[in-house]
C-alpha positions, 0 to 999 in steps of 0.5 A, a space after each residue: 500500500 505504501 508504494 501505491 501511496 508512493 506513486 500517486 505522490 509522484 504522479 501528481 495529476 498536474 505533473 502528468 503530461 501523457 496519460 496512457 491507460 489501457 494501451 494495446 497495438 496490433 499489427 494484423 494478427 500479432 498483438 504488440 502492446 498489450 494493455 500499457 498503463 503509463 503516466 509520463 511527467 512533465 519536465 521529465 526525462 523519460 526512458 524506455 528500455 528492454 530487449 529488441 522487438 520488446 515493443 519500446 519503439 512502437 509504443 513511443 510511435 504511439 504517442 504522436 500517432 506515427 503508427 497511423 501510418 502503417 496499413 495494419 497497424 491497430 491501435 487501442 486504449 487511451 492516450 492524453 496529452 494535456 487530457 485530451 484523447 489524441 485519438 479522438 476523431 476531432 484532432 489533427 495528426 499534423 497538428 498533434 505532430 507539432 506538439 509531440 515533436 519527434 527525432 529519429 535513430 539516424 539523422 535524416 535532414 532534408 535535402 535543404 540549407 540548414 536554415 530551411 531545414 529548421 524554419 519547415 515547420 514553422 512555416 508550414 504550421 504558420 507560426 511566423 508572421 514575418 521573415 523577422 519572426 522565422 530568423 528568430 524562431 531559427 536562430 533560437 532552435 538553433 542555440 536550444 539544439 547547441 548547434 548556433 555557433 558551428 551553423 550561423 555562418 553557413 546556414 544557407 548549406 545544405 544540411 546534410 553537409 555536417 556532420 552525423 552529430 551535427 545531423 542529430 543535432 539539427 533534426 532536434 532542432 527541426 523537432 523544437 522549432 515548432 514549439 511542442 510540448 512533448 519531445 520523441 526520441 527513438 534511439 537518437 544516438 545509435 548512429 553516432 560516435 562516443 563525441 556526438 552521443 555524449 553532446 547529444 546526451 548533454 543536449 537532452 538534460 537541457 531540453 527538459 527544462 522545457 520539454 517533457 522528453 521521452 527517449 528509446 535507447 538501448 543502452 542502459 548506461 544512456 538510460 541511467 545517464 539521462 533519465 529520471 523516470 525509466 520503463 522497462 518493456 518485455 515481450 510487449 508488456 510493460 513489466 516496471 515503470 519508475 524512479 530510474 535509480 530505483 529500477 536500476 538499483 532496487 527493481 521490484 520485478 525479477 525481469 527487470 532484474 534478469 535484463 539489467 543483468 544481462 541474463 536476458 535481451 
């Protein structure tokens, strides 16, 4: 009773941004998520790890409605950003897209000048009235992304022209130009150098200041490196969810135990 107790204490309903209750994903036959309960905070790094095929990254796609784009893919439950059931026939999943924000496992910049790759959003979502409010909201995307210094003087080259880190670093940028409250990451650093991984990391502690982020990585390490909540998936299911350094010091479950082990994955 105490841990319930516990939990309700640190999942105050004004710290929660993500509500996830009854979450089950189905591609044709095979059920991939089975019933997910979650609450991801506000301002808060959030990891999810376990095995590959576990299901961590199909459940991240669900929180902006990326799995709408697969033919067979089934999603069912609740989701609620803010309380507001993103599935509801009533939202837009473009507009849902630019407040769940979302970065990939490799770098994929548009075949576009760093500036333009930043500003895509912005422009298309309107949240610019002028050419002076587009180089501002660039310039500030750029400076939250850490990436202003090494681009300001080359912001009309392509994009693809950095370098890996740098790549990363822009598609965050891209990601936050259009101010959304929720931050996806999918294994951001897998494709990058120890250099590149560490300033990404870096970048991640920063951006919870103002995002709720939310990262699939596997490695531990990382996960215990940037987060302060972590959940461990296996098989589809949502085995633990909590405090990161309890999980990885004290899990309650012996899965989670056998996998931080390395008896399992």
């Amino acid at each position: 009773m105490e841990d319930l107790r516990l939990t309700e204490r640190l999942v105050g309903t004004d710290e929660v941004k993500i509500q996830a209750r009854g979450v089950n994903v189905y591609y044709g036959e095979s059920h991939a998520i089975k019933d997910v309960d979650v609450d991801i905070l506000d301002k808060t790094v959030t990891a999810f790890i376990g095995p590959s095929g576990c299901g961590k990254s199909t459940f991240l796609r669900c929180l902006n409605r990326m799995n709408d784009t697969i033919d067979n893919c089934r999603v069912t439950g609740s989701i609620r950003l803010d309380g507001q059931d993103i599935y509801d026939r009533s939202v837009d999943p473009v507009q849902l897209r630019a407040q769940v924000g979302m970065v990939f496992q490799k770098p994929n910049p548009f075949p576009k000048s760093i500036y333009d790759n930043v500003a895509y959003g912005p422009r298309i979502h309107g949240l610019a009235r002028s050419k002076a409010d587009l180089d501002e909201i660039v310039e500030k995307s750029l400076r939250r992304a850490a990436l202003w210094n090494e681009a300001k003087d080359r912001l009309d080259q392509p994009g693809t022209g950095l370098s890996g880190g740098q790549q990363q670093r822009l598609c965050i940028a891209r990601a936050i130009a259009t101010s959304p409250e929720v931050l996806l990451m999918d294994e951001p650093c897998s494709a990058l150098d120890p250099i590149a991984t560490a300033q990404v990391e870096e970048l991640i502690d920063e951006l919870r200041a103002n995002f709720s982020v939310v990262i699939v990585t596997h490695s531990m390490q990382q996960a215990a490196r940037v987060s302060q909540r972590t959940a461990f998936f296996h098989l589809g299911n949502l085995v633990e969810y909590g405090e990161t350094g309890q999980v990885f010091t004290n899990p309650r479950d012996p899965r989670t135990e056998s996998y931080i082990t390395g008896r399992i994955g």
